[in-house]
N, C-alpha and C positions, 0 to 999 in steps of 0.2 A: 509718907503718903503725899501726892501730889498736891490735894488741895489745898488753898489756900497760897500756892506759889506759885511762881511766874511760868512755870513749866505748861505750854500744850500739850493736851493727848490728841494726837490723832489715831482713829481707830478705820482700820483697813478689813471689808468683809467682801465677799463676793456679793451681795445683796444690799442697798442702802436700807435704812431702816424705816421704811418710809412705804406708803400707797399712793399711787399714781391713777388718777381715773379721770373718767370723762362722764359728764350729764349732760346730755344733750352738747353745746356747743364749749361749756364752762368745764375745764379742766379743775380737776382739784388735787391735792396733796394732806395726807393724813399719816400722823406719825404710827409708826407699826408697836407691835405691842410684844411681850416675850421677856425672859428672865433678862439676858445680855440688854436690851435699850432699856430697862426698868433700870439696874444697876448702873449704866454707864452714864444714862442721861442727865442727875446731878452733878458730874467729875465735868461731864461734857461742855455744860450750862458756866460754872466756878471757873472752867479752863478756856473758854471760850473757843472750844475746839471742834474738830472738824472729823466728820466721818468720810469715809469713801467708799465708794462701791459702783456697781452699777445700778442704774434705776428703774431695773425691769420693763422700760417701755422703749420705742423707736425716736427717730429725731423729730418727728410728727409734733412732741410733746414738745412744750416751752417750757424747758427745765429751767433757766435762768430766773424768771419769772417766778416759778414754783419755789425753784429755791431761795429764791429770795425771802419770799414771805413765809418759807419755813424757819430760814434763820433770822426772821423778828420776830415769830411766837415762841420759838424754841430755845435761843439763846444760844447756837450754834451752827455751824455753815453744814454746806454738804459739799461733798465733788462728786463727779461722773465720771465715771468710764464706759464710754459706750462703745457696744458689741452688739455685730451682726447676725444676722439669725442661724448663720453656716458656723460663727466662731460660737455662739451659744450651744447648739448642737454640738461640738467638736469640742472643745475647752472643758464643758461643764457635763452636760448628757453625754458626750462620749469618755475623756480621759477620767473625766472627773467621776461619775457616778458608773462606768461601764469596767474601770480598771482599780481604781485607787479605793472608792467605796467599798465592793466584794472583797477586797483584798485583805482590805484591811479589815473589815470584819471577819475575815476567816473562811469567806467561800471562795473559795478560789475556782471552783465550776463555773461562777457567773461572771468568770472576769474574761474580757476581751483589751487585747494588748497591738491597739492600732498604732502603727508609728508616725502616718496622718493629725491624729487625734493627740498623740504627745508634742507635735511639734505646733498645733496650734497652742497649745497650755503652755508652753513656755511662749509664743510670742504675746498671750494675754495677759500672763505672769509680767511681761516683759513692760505691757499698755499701762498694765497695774503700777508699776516702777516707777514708772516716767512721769504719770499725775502723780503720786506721791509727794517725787522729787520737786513737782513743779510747785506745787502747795509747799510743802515744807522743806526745801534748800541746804545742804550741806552749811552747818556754823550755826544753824537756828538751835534752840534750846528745848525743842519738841521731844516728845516721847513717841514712839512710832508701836501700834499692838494691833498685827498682822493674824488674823483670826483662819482657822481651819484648812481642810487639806485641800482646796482650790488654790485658795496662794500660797502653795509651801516654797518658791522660786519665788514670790515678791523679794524679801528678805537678800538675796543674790544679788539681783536686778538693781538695787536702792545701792548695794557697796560697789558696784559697776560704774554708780552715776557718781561716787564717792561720798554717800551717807557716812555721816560721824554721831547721827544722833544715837541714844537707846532702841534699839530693835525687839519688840518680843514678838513669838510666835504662841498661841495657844491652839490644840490641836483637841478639836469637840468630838471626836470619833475614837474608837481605838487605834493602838499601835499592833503591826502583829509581832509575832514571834520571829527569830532568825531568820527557822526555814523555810516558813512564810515569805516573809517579807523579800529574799533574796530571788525568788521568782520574778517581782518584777525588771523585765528588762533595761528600765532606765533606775535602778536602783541606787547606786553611786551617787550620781546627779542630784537625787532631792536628797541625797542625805546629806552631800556638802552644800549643797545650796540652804539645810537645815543649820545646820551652825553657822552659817553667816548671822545668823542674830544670836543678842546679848541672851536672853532666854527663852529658853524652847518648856513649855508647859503642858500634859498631859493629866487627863483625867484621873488616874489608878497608880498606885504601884508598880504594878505589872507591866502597865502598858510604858511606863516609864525606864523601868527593869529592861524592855525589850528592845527598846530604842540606842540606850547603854549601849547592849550586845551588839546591835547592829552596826553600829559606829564604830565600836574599837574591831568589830571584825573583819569591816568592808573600806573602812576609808583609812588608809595609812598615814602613822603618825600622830592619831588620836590617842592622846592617853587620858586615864582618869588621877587625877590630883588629889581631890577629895572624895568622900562620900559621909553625907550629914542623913538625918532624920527623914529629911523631905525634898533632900536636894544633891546631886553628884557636881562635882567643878571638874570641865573636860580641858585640858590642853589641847587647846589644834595651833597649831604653827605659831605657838609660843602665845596665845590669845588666847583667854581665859571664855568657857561658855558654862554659862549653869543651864541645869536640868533640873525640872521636877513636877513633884506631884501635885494639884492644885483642884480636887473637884470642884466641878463649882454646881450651883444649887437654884435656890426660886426664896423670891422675897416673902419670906414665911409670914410674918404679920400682912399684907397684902390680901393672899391668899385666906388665911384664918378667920379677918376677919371680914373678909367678900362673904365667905361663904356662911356667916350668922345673918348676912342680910334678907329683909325680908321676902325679895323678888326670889331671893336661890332658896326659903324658908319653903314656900309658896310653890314655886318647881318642884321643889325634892318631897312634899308634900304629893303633890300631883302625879308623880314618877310613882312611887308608892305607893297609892291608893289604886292605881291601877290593874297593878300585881301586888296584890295583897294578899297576904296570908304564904310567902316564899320571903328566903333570902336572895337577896341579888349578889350575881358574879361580874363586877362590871370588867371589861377588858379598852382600851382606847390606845388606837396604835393608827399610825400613817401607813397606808396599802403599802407594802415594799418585804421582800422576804429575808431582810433580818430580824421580824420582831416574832416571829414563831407560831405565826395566827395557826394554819394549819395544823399545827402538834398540841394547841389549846385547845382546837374542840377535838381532837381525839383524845386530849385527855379527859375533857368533861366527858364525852361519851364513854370511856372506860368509868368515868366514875358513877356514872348512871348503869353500868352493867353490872360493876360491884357490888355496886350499895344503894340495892333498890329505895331505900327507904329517904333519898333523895328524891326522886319521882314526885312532882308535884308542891315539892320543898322549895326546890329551888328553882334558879333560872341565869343565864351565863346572857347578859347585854354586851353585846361587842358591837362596839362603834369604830369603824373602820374609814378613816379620811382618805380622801383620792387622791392620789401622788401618782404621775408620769404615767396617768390610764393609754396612752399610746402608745408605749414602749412595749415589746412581745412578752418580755419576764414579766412587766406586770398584769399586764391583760390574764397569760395564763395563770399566774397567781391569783384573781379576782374570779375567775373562772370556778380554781381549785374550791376558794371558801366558798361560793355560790352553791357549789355541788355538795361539798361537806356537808353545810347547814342545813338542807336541804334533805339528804339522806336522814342525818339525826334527828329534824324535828322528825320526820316522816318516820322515821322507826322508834319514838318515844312518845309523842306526843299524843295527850289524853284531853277529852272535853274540859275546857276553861285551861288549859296547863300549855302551853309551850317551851320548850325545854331553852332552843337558843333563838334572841331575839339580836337579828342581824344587820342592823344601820349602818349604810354606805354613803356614807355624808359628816362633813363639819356639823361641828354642835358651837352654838355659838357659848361667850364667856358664860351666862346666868345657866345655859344646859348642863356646860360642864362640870360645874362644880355643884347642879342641883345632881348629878348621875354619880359624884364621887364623893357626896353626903350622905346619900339614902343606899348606898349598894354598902350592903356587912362586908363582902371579897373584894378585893383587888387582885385582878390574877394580868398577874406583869411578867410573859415571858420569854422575853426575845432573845434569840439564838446569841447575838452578842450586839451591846450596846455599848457605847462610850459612859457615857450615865444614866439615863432613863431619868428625865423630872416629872413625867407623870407620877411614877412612883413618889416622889417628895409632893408632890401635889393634891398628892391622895391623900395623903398625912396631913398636911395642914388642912387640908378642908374636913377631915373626921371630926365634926365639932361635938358628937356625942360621944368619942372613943371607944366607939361599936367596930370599928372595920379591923378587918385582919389582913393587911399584904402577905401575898405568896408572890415573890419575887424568883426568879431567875440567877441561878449563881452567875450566869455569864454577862449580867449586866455589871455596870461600872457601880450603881449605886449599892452592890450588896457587901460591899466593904464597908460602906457607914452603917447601913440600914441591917445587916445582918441578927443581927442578935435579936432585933425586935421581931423583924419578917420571919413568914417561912419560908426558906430557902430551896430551890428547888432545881433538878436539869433538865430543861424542856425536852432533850432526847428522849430522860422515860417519861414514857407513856405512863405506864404502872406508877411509878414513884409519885409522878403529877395529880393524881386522881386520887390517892393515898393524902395527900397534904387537901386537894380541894374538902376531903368529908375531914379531915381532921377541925379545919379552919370552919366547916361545917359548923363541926360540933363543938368547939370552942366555948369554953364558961364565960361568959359575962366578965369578972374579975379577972381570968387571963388575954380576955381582948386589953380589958382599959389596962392591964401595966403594959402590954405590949405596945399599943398603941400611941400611950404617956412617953414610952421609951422612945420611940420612934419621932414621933412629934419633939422633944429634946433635943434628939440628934438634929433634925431640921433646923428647929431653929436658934442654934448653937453655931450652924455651918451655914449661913444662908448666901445670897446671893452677894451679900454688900461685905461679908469676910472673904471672900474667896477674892473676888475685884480687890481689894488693899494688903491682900496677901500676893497676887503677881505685881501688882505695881509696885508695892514695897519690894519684892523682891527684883526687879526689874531697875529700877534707880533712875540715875541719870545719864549723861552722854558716856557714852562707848571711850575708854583711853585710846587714845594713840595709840600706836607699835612702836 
């Protein structure tokens, strides 16, 4: 592991970690919050290292300034890259979330393949290189860990400028399959621009499994050398790259024990008394149509036409955060759930009883985990997910070992979480609404081993093993050729 040694990390994301505002005339800066800067930000502080990104705002801001006095409260620097409103558009809302997002998740209906839009992402990829390079310089003893599928060409970019340091790449989304993935038109490209770094890390097996495939079948003269437990060693032109599986998680003690505190006691108390005398079905997902909103209140509604004796029992809280309300998919996505919810309470709903209670907004920290203490279900079911940490989320905050996950097989987390969840394919309808009255009806004594079981897994794999399992696996400087 790095700390403790003379080695820098620098961490490269499309996003700085950071909040950028204005009051009145007083600009401010506030450290962002999330598993990846929870985990990173001790290595970061010990190595006195450096993130990069962009900083979500125009040149208007005094970044210098800002970051300045972030890196004396924080105990590490920042760099910028800034980007104009046409390459943000084009880079990230077009190539990034309009071709590479759907694709990779599996829709391939929602992908739009602009050749505009890819050739801005490679020169942002390119912008991304250059401050790297200029920050941390070929011969330095830096570690370099290039995060997600915005930069998957940084990595190219840095051995262009003649980087000899450590490269990794960890990729937060899924991988797809062959005949997936060979759709995309600039396919080749990011996938040698992918093995340009020392290790490439993926969420799953699978999605690990399918990167493999992809590589020895698209890019000649890949071969596989090894293949270990958690990891494959690829030969590309006589250079060694590892591959592997790395989930990574949420800082379970954090989480556990926020959520015994008394302000989220106090909430989850108030949440409850509210609808009292029903089990809550809580759902929490960011507007966007891979997480399966649509096919969950059909299947709640299928489950209220089975099993009447749900009626009045229960109640499905889905809190839906607003993500890219401009964009046409989303709009008519937001549209769809508006009209869904709308039909079911209207065709079920009885004096004092609302079947689905429908929140189109952020919940801040104390809401969220007073809605993921006091709700029995967790119904987590998105079409396909890299990992889903709501679902670990929900686990450490069950401090009564009441709640039941019904998980998604197509999420990344139901390889850990499986055996405790109930596992479920948000395509059926039937099969979904079958698990909500089972989870229903669930004994007391098969929540809590359930629950126990799952909460284990959690915090067994949390946020700060999965970080010194890629760093460890990741090393030091790149050999020669």
């Amino acid at each position: 592991m790095m700390e403790g040694s003379e080695k820098r990390l620098v961490v490269v994301s499309n996003r700085l970690p950071i909040v950028i505002g204005q009051e009145e005339e007083q600009w401010t800066i506030t450290p962002g919050s999330g598993g990846l800067v929870t985990a990173l930000t001790p290595l970061m502080k010990s190595s006195r290292g450096m993130w990069i990104g962009w900083p979500g705002c125009g040149e208007e801001a005094p970044l210098q300034e800002l970051f300045d006095d972030f890196g004396r409260e924080q105990g590490y620097r920042l760099g910028a890259v800034p980007l104009s409103e046409e390459e943000v558009e084009r880079y990230y809302q077009g190539f990034s979330n309009e071709a590479l997002w759907p694709l990779f998740h599996g829709l391939l209906g929602f992908c739009r393949f602009s050749l505009e839009n890819w050739q801005t992402y490679r020169e942002v990829n390119r912008r991304f290189a250059e401050v790297v390079a200029a920050e941390s310089p070929p011969g330095s003893d830096d570690v370099i860990w290039v995060h997600d599928y915005q930069l998957a060409l940084v990595g190219a970019g840095l051995r262009e400028l003649g980087a000899d340091q450590a490269l990794g790449f960890f990729l937060h989304i899924p991988f797809p399959s062959l005949d997936l993935y060979r759709r995309l038109p600039w396919k080749t490209e990011i996938l040698r621009a992918l093995l340009e770094y020392d290790l490439i890390g993926f969420q799953t097996l699978r999605y690990w499994r399918n990167f493999v495939q992809c590589v020895t079948a698209l890019v000649p003269g890949v071969e596989v050398l090894a293949r270990q437990r958690n990891q494959t060693l690829l030969n590309v032109g006589g250079r060694q790259v590892k591959v592997g599986h790395f989930p990574i998680s949420i800082d379970f003690n954090e989480f556990h024990q926020e959520a015994q505190s008394r302000n989220v006691a106090e909430a989850a108390w108030y949440l409850h008394e509210n609808l009292e005398g029903r089990q809550l079905v809580l759902g929490v997902d960011r507007l966007d149509y891979t997480k399966g909103i649509p096919e969950r209140f059909l299947a709640f509604e299928r489950a209220l036409e089975k099993y009447p004796d749900l009626r009045q029992k229960v109640s499905l809280v889905q809190v839906v955060v607003p993500s890219r309300t401009l964009v046409p998919d989303y709009q008519n996505l937001k549209e769809l759930l508006d009209q869904t919810a709308g039909r079911i309470n209207a065709r079920f709903a009885e004096s004092g009883w609302m079947p689905i209670h429908y929140l189109f907004r952020s919940l801040d920290r104390t809401q969220l985990l007073a809605h993921y203490r006091t709700s029995e279900i967790a119904l987590i079911t998105p079409l396909r997910d890299g990992m889903n940490l709501v679902a670990k989320e929900y686990c450490a905050a069950s401090v009564d070992h009441n709640g039941v996950l019904v998980l998604s097989e197509f999420a990344g987390a139901a390889d850990q979480l499986g055996r405790g969840a109930l596992l479920v394919n948000p395509y059926d309808i039937d099969g979904t609404a079958d698990a909500i009255y089972r989870a229903f009806s669930m004994e007391p004594e098969e929540r809590r081993r359930r629950m126990e079981q799952l909460q284990g897994q959690v915090r067994r794999n949390d946020v700060h093993r999965w970080m010194r399992r890629f760093l460890d696996t990741l090393g030091g400087r790149r050999p020669r050729d």
